[in-house]
C-alpha positions as CSV (number, residue, x, y, z in Angstrom):
1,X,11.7,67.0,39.1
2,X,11.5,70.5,39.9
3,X,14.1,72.8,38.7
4,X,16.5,74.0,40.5
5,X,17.6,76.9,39.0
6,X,14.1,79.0,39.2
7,X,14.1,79.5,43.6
8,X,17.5,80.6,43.0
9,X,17.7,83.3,40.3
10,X,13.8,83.2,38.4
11,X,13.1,86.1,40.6
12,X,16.3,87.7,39.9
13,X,16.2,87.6,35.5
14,X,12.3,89.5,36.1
15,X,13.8,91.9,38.2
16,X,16.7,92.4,35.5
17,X,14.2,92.6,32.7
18,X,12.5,95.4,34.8
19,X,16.2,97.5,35.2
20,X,16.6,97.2,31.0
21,X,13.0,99.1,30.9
22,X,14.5,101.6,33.6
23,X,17.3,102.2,31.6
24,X,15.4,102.9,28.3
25,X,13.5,105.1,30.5
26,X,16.7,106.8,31.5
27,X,18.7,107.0,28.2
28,X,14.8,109.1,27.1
29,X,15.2,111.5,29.9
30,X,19.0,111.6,29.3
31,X,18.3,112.7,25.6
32,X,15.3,115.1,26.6
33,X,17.7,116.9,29.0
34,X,20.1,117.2,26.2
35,X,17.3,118.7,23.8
36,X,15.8,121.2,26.1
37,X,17.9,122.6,28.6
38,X,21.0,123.6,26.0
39,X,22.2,126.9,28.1
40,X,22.6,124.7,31.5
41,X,26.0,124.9,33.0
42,X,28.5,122.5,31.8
43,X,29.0,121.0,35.3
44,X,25.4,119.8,35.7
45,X,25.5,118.7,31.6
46,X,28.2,116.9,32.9
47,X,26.8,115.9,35.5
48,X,23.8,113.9,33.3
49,X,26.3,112.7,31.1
50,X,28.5,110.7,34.0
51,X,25.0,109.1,35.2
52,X,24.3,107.7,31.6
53,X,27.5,106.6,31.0
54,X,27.6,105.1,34.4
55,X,24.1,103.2,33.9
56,X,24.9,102.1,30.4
57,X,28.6,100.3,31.9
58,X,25.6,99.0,34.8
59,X,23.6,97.6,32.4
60,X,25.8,96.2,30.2
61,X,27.9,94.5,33.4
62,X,23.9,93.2,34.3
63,X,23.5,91.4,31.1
64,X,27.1,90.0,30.8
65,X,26.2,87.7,34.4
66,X,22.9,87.2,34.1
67,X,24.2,85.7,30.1
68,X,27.1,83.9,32.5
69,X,24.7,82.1,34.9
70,X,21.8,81.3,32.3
71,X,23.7,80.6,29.0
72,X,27.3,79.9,30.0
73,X,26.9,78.0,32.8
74,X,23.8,76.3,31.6
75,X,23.1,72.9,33.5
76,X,25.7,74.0,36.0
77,X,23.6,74.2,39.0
78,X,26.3,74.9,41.2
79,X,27.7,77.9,38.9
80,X,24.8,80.0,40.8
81,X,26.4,79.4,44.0
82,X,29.3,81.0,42.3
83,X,29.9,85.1,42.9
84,X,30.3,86.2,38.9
85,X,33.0,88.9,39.3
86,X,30.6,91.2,37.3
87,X,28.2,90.9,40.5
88,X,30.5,93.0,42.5
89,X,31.6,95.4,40.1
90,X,27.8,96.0,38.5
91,X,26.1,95.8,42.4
92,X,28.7,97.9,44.4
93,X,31.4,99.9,42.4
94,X,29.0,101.1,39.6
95,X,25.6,101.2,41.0
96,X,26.8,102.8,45.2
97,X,30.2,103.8,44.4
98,X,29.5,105.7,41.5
99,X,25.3,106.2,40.1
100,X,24.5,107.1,43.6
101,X,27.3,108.7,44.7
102,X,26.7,111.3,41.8
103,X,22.9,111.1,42.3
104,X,23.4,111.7,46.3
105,X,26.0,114.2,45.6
106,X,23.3,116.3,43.5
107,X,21.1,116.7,46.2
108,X,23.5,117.1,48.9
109,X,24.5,120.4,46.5
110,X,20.4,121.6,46.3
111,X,20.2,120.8,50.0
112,X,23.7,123.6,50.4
113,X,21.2,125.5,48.0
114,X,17.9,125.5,49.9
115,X,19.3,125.4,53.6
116,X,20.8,128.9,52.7
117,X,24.4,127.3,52.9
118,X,24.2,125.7,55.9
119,X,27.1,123.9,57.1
120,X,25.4,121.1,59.6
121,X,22.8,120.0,57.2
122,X,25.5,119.5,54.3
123,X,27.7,118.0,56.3
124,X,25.3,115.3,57.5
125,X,23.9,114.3,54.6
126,X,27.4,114.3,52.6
127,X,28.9,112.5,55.1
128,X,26.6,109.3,55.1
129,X,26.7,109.6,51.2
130,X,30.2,108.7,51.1
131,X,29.6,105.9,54.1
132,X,27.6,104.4,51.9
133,X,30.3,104.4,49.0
134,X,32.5,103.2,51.7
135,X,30.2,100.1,52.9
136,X,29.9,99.4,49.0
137,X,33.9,98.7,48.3
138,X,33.8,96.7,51.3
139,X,31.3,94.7,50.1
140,X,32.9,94.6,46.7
141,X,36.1,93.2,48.4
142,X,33.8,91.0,50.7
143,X,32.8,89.6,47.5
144,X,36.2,88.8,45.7
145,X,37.4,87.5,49.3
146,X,34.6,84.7,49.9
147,X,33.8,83.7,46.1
148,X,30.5,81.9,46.8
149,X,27.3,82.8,47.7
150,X,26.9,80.6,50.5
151,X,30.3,81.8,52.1
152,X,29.3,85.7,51.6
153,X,25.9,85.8,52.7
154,X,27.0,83.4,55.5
155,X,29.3,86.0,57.4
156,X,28.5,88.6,59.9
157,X,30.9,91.2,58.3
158,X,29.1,90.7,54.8
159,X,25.9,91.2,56.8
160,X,27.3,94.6,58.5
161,X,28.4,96.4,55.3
162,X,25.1,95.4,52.6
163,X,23.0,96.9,55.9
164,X,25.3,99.6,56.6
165,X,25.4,100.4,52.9
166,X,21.7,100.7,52.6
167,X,20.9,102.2,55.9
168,X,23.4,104.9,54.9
169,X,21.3,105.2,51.0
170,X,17.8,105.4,53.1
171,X,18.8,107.8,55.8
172,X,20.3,110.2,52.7
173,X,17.4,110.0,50.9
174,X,15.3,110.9,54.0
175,X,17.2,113.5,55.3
176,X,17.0,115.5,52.0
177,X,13.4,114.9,51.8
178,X,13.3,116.6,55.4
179,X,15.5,119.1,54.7
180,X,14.3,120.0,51.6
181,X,10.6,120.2,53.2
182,X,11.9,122.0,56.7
183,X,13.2,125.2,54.7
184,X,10.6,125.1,51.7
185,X,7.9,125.5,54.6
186,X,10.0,128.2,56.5
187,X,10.0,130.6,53.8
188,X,6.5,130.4,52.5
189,X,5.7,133.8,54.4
190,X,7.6,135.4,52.1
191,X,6.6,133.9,49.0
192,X,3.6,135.1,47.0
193,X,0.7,133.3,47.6
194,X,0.7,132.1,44.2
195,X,4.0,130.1,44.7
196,X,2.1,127.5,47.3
197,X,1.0,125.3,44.3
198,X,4.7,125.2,42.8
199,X,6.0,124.9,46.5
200,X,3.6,121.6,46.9
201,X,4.6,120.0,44.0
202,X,8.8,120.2,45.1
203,X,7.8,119.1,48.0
204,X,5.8,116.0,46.9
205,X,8.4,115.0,44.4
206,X,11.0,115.2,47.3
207,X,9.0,113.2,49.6
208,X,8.2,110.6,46.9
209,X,11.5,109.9,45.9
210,X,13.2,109.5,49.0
211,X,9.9,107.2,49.6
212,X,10.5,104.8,47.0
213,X,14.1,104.5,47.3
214,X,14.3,104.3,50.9
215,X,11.4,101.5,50.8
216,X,13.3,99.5,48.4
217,X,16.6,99.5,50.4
218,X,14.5,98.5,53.3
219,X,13.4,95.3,51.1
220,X,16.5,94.5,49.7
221,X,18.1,94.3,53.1
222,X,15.2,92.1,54.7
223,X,15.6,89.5,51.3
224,X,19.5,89.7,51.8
225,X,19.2,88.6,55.3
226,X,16.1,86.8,54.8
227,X,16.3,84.6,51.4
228,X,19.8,83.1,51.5
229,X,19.2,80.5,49.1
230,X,17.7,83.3,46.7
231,X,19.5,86.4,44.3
232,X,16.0,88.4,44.1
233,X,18.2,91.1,46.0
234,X,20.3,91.5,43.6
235,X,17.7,92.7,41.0
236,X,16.5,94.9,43.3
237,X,20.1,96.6,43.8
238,X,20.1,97.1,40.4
239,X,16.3,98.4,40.1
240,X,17.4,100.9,43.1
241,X,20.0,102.2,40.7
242,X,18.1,102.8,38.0
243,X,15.7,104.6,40.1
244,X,18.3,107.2,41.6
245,X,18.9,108.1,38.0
246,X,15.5,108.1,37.0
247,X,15.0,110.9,39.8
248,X,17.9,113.3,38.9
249,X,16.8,113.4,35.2
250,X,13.2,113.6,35.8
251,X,14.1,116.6,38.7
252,X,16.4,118.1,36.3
253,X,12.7,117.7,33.2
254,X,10.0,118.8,35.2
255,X,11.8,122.3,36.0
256,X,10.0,123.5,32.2
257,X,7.0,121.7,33.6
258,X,6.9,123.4,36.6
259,X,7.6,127.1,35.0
260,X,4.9,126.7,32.4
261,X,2.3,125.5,35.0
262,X,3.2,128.1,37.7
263,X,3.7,131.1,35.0
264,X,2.1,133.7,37.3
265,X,5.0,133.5,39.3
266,X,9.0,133.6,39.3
267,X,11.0,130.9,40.6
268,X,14.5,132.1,41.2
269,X,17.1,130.2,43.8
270,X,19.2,132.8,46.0
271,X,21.6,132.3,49.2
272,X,18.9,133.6,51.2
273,X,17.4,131.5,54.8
274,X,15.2,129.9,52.6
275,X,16.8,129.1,50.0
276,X,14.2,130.3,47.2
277,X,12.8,133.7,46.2
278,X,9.5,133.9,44.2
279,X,8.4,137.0,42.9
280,X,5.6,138.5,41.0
281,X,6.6,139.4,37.5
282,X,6.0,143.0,36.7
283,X,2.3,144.2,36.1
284,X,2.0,145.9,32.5
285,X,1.3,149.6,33.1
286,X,-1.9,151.0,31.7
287,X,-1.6,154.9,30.6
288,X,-5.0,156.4,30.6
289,X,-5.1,159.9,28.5
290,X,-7.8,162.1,29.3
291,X,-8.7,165.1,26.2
292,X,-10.8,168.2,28.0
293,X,-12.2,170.7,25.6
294,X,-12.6,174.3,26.8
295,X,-15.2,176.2,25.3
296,X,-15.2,180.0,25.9
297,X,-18.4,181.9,25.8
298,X,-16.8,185.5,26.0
299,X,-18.1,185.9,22.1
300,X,-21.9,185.5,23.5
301,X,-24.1,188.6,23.9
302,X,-23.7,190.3,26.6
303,X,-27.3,190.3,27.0
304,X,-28.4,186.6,26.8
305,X,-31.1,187.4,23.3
306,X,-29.7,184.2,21.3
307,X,-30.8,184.8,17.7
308,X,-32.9,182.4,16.7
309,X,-31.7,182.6,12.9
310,X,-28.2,181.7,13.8
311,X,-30.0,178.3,15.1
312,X,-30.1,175.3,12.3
313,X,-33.4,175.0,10.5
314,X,-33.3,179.1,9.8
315,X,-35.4,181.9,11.0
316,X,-38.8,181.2,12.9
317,X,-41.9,183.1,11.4
């Protein structure tokens, strides 16, 4: 007989053992941040602090249902069809409504930064960010309304808030990957030349992480609609979270990487159309001293006959 129990949530207890590694992964870079950058503002130490507090309630809310569905409700095969109320709060409140909002928030504030302040893009970007907090509560109360899977995944609102939730994370993530690469491009002609390698590397992070978050909202979304009899989207959710915070604290790490490796050059953010000034540090001066000696031949004979005595080695016979 084959059991029931792995079609239904095998896939999803892989994917959660996947999330605990992200979070170890997390709580490093969270303590790293800590340990080097000592004289950042408060707000952004804040900042890092909200996020790991955030994904440690996450991951503790991710071990008390997947403990509730395996151990508690062990031989129970109709507890799975059962919405655990941890689901909602783990999947919509803590992971969209709060990990990503702060995430997304972040970069909203680097895109005001690089844009050179610039209302339109800000307000885009900002505004789908809190969509998407918006179409998580609903599905949170989605969720408390129709208790069972069957029931949730079943109805066309449920279907309109998961997709408008992660159509709203995926557009963010690549709009500030555009953004980001639109005004880091524009200002090159004023950089020094020896910024372009510093320059690629923002750029490719950018690009990559809006990438890999946008790809896994895509796939969540397609095994929500897809797999109804399946939870493997709901380890993804929590994967995706893990990843948003994964990219804030590795952004916020690599900034010493990126100084050391680009030390030729100064990186300094300004309110400027681009966003970013780099500058040349200072070449040391060199002082060259030149000695002349003046010798004065008024004491010679007038008459040019050099005595040949006066020479070394004495008096010639």
């Amino acid at each position: 007989m084959a059991n029931p129990a792995e079609p239904v949530i095998g896939g999803l207890l892989i994917e959660v053992f996947f999330a605990f590694i992200l979070y170890g992964i997390t709580t490093l870079q969270a303590f790293m941040y800590f340990q080097k950058y000592t004289s950042d503002r408060p707000t952004l130490k804040a900042l890092v602090a909200a996020v790991w507090i955030l994904e440690s309630v996450h991951t503790g809310f991710c071990m008390q249902f997947i403990y509730a569905y395996l151990i508690s409700g062990f031989g129970d095969f109709e507890n799975f069809l059962n919405i655990n109320w941890c689901c909602y709060i783990c999947t919509y409140l803590c992971s969209q409504a709060g990990v990503a909002l702060c995430v997304q928030g972040y970069y909203t504030w680097r895109v005001w930064i690089v844009s050179g302040k610039s209302v339109l893009w800000t307000s885009i970007i900002g505004f789908f960010s809190l969509l998407r907090v918006g179409f998580g509560i609903a599905s949170a109360v989605l969720s408390y309304v129709y208790p069972k899977w069957t029931l949730f995944r079943g109805t066309r609102t449920s279907l309109i808030t998961i997709s408008g939730g992660l159509g709203s994370a995926a557009l963010v993530d690549m709009l500030v990957a555009l953004t980001l690469s639109f005004y880091l491009k524009r200002g090159r002609h004023i950089w020094h030349k020896e910024s372009n390698n510093m320059i690629n590397q923002i750029l490719l992070y950018a690009v990559n992480t809006g990438a890999i978050t946008g790809c896994v909202a895509f796939i969540v979304l397609v095994l929500f609609a897809v797999k109804k009899t399946s939870l493997v989207f709901l380890g993804l959710v929590m994967i995706q979270t893990k990843l948003y915070a994964n990219s804030l604290l590795g952004s916020l790490n690599a900034r010493s990487h990126m100084r050391n490796k680009g030390s030729r050059t100064t990186y300094t953010a300004s309110t400027s159309s681009s966003g970013f000034r780099f500058t040349a540090p200072h070449a040391p001066v060199v002082e060259v001293f030149q000695q002349t000696t003046v010798h004065d031949d008024r004491d010679l004979p007038e008459d040019g006959d050099f005595r040949l005595k006066s020479l070394k080695g004495g008096e010639l016979a």
